[in-house]
VEXBA-930172 format. One line per field, with one value per residue (C-alpha): residue in three letters; x, y, z. Coordinates in nm, 3 decimals. Example, Ala and Ser with C-alpha at 12.3 -4.5 7.8 and 13.67 -1.06 7.14 Angstrom:
residues 2
residu: c(ala	ser)
X: c(1.230	1.367)
Y: c(-0.450	-0.106)
Z: c(0.780	0.714)
//
This chain:
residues 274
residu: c(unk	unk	unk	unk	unk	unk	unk	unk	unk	unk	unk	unk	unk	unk	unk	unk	unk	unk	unk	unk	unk	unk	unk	unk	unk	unk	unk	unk	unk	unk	unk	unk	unk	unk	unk	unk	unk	unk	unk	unk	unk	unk	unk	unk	unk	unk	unk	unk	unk	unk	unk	unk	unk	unk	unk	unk	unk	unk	unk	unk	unk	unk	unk	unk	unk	unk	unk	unk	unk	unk	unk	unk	unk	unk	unk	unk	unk	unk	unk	unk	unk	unk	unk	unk	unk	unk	unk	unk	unk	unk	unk	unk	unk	unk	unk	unk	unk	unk	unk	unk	unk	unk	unk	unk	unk	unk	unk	unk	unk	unk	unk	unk	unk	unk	unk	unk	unk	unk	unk	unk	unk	unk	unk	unk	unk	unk	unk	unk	unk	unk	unk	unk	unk	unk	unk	unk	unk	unk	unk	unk	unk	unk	unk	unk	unk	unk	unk	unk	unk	unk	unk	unk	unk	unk	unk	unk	unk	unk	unk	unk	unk	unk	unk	unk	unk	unk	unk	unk	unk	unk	unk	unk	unk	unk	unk	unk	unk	unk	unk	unk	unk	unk	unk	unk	unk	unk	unk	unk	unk	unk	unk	unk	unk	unk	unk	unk	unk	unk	unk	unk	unk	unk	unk	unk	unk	unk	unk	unk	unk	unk	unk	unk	unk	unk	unk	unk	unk	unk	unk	unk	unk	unk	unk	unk	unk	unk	unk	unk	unk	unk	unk	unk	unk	unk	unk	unk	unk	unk	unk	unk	unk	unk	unk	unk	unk	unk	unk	unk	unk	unk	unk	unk	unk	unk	unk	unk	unk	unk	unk	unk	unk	unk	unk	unk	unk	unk	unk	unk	unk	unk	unk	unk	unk	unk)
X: c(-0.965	-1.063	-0.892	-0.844	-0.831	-0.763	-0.817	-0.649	-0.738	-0.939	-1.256	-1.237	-1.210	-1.440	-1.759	-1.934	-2.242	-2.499	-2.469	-2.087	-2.073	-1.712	-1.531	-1.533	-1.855	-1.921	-1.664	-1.854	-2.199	-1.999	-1.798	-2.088	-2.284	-2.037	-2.134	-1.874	-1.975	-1.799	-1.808	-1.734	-1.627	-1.571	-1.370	-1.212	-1.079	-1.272	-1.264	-1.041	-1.187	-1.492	-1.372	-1.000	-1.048	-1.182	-0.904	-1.160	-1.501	-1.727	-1.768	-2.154	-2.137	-2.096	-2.232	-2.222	-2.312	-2.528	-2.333	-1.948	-1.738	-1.432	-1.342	-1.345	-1.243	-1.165	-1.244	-1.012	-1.040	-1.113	-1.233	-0.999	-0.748	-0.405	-0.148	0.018	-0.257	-0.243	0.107	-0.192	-0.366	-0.034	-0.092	-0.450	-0.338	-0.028	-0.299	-0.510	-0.261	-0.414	-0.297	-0.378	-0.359	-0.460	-0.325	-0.515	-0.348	-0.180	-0.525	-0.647	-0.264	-0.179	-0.479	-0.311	-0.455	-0.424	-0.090	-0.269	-0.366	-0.001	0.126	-0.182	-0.140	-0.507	-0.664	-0.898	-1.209	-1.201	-1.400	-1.241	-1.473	-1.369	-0.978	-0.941	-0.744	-1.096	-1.353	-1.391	-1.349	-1.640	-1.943	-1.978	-2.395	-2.644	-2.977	-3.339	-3.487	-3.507	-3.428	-3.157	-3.023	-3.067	-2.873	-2.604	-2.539	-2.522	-2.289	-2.089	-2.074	-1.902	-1.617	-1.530	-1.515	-1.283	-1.071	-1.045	-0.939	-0.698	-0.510	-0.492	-0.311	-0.022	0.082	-0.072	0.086	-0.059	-0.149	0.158	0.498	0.592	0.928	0.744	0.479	0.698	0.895	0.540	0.457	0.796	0.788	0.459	0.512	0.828	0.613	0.363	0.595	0.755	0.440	0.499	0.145	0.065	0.040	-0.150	-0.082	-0.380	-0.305	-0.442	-0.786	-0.779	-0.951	-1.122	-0.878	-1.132	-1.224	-0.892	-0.640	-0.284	-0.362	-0.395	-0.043	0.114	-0.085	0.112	0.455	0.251	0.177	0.548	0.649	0.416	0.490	0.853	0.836	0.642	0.872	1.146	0.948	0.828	0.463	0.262	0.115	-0.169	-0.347	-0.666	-0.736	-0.657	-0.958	-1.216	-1.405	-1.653	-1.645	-1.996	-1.874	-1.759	-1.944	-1.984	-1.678	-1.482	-1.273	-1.482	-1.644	-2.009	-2.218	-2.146	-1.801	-1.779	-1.916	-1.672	-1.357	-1.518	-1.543	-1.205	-1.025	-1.230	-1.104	-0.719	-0.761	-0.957)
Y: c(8.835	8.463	8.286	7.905	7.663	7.281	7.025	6.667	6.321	6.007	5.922	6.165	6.473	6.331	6.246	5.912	5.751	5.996	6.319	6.294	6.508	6.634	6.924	7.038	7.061	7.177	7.447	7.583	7.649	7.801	8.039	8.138	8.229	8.479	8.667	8.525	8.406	8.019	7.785	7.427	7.181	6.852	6.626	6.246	6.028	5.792	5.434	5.311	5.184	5.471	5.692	5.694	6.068	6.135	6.135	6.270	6.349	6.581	6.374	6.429	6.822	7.163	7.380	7.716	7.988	8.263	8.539	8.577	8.390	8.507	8.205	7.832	7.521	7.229	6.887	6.640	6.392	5.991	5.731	5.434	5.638	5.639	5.945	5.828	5.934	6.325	6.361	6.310	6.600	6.836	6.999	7.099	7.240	7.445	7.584	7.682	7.865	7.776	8.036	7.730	7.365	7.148	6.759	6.538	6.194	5.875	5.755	5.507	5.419	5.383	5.205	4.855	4.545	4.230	4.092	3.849	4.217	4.258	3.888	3.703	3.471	3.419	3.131	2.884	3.004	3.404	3.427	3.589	3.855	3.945	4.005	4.331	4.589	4.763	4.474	4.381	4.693	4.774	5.007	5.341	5.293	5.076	5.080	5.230	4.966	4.714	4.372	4.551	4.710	4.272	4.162	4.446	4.428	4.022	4.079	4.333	4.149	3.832	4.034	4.222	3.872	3.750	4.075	4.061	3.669	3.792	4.032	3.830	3.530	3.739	4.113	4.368	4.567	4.957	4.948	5.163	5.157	5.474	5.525	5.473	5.711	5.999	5.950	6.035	6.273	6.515	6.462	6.618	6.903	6.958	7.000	7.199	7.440	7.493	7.630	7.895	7.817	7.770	7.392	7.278	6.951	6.855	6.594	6.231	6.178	5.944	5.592	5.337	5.141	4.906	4.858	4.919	4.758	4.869	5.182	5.453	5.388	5.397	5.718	5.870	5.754	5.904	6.241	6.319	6.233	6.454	6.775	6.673	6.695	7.001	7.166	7.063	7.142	7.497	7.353	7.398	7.138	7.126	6.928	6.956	6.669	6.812	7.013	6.747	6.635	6.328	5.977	6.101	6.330	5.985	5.742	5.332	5.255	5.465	5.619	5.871	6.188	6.170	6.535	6.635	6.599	6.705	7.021	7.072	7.009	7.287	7.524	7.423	7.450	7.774	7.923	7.862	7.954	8.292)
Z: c(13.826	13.851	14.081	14.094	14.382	14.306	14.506	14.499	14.680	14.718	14.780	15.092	14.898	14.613	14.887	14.871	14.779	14.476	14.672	14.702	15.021	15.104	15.258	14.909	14.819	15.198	15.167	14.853	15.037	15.319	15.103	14.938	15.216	15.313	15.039	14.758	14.440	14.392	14.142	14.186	13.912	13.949	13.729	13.696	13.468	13.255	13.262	12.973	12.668	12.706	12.420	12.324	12.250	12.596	12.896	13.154	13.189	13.447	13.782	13.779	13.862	13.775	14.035	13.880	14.098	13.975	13.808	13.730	13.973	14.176	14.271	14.095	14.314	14.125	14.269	14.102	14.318	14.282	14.431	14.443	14.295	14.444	14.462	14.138	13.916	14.041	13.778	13.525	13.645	13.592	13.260	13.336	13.713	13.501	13.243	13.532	13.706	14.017	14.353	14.569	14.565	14.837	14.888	15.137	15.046	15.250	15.388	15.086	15.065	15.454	15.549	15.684	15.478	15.494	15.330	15.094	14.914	14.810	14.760	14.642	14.896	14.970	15.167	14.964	15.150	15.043	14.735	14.474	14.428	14.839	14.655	14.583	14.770	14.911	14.834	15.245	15.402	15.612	15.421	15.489	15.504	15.470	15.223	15.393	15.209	15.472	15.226	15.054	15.447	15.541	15.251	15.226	15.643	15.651	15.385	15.555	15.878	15.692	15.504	15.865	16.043	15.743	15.705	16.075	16.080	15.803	15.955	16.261	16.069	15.937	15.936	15.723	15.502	15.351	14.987	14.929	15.128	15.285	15.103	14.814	14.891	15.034	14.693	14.509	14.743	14.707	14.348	14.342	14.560	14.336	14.047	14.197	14.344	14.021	13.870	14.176	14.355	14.702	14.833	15.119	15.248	15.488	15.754	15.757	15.949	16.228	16.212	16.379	16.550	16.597	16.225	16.109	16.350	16.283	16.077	16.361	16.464	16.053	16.027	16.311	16.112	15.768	15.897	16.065	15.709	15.527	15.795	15.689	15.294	15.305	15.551	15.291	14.961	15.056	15.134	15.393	15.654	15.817	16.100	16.095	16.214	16.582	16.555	16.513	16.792	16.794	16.603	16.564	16.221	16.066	15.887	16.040	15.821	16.082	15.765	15.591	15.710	15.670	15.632	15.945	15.957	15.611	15.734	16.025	15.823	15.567	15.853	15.964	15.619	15.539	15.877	15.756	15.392	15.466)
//
């Protein structure tokens, strides 16, 4: 029997950069070096205005594994995509009848920016291009190239002094508020547990204090929350966070897991599932 394993989040559970390294994708190579024969699929919604007949589109892989498969884990997880747009996803998770589904969400919505983000309140001297909810946050890596590595960290170095300055003037807020994002959250793991499938709700990673001031402290309030609504949804929580050690398995950006800490959290979310 084929079983089904779906997998829902941001740009953490999607990977960055052309190789888009994640727990995901790490969990795959790890599961099938135990002897079991995994696909992986990844999917995510189109830009609008591609084709109006086309809702979603493969996310630049299908790793098929050689002969029948036992077990397919869906990856549909986004980039820049925030928990609202997983209700899209609810029609294909019912028709795959999915035994599992795992949540790892709050991080791109808790991460504490500064208030102009929300009220459009921005000084004269930002340009507008620096506007957007994630357009100063700090890159994950720089270019080998060394003009393109000169360009891209000079760059860098003037958003974080700016964001920085920013947050300093005036409180930040999170892109989402957390009533509003606990009432996404329980309406989703009301839906998924009415299609009578497993739900694992992973805990939020920690961050750089450093390049994120503010958002260490909000993650603590996010993840009592989330241990909360799956407590009172039937779900099941899970801190794996706890079992990392090392900013070394993060990337400069402080935020996402590079390949080495997308490696651990594979081993640690392999040694719960199995």
């Amino acid at each position: 029997m084929v079983r089904n394993w779906v997998f829902l989040g941001d740009s953490l559970t999607e990977g960055v950069g052309s190789k888009r390294l994640s727990h995901v994708a790490e969990l795959v190579k790890q599961l099938r070096s135990s002897g079991r024969n995994v696909h992986e699929f990844r999917l995510r919604h189109v830009e609008n205005g591609f084709n109006r007949q086309i809702d979603f589109n493969v996310a630049g892989l299908m790793n098929v594994d050689a002969g029948p498969s036992d077990l397919w884990l869906w990856n549909l997880a986004c980039e820049g995509q925030t928990i609202d747009s997983d209700f899209g996803w609810l029609p294909l998770i019912a028709a795959l009848r999915p035994e599992l589904v795992v949540i790892f969400r709050g991080s791109l919505e808790s991460i504490v920016r500064p208030a102009m983000v929300a009220d459009g309140d921005w000084p004269w001297w930002v340009p507008h291009s620096w506007r957007g909810y994630a357009a100063m946050d700090p890159r994950c890596y720089f270019s080998t190239t060394w003009w393109r590595k000169a360009k891209q960290s000079s760059v860098d170095a003037l958003k974080q002094r700016a964001r920085l300055k920013l947050l300093q003037a005036r409180p930040g807020k999170p892109l989402i508020d957390l009533d509003q994002f606990v009432s996404y959250q329980t309406q989703l793991l009301q839906q998924l547990r009415a299609l009578g499938t497993r739900v694992l709700v992973l805990g939020l990673l920690p961050v750089d204090p450093a390049c994120f001031p503010g958002s260490s402290e909000h993650f603590k309030t996010v993840n009592a929350r989330l241990k909360e609504i799956a407590d009172a949804e039937g779900a099941e929580f899970f801190d794996w966070a706890s079992s990392l050690n090392g900013r070394d398995l993060f990337y400069r950006d402080g935020f996402h897991p590079n390949a080495a800490g997308a490696e651990s959290l594979a081993r640690i979310l392999r040694e719960r599932l199995t």
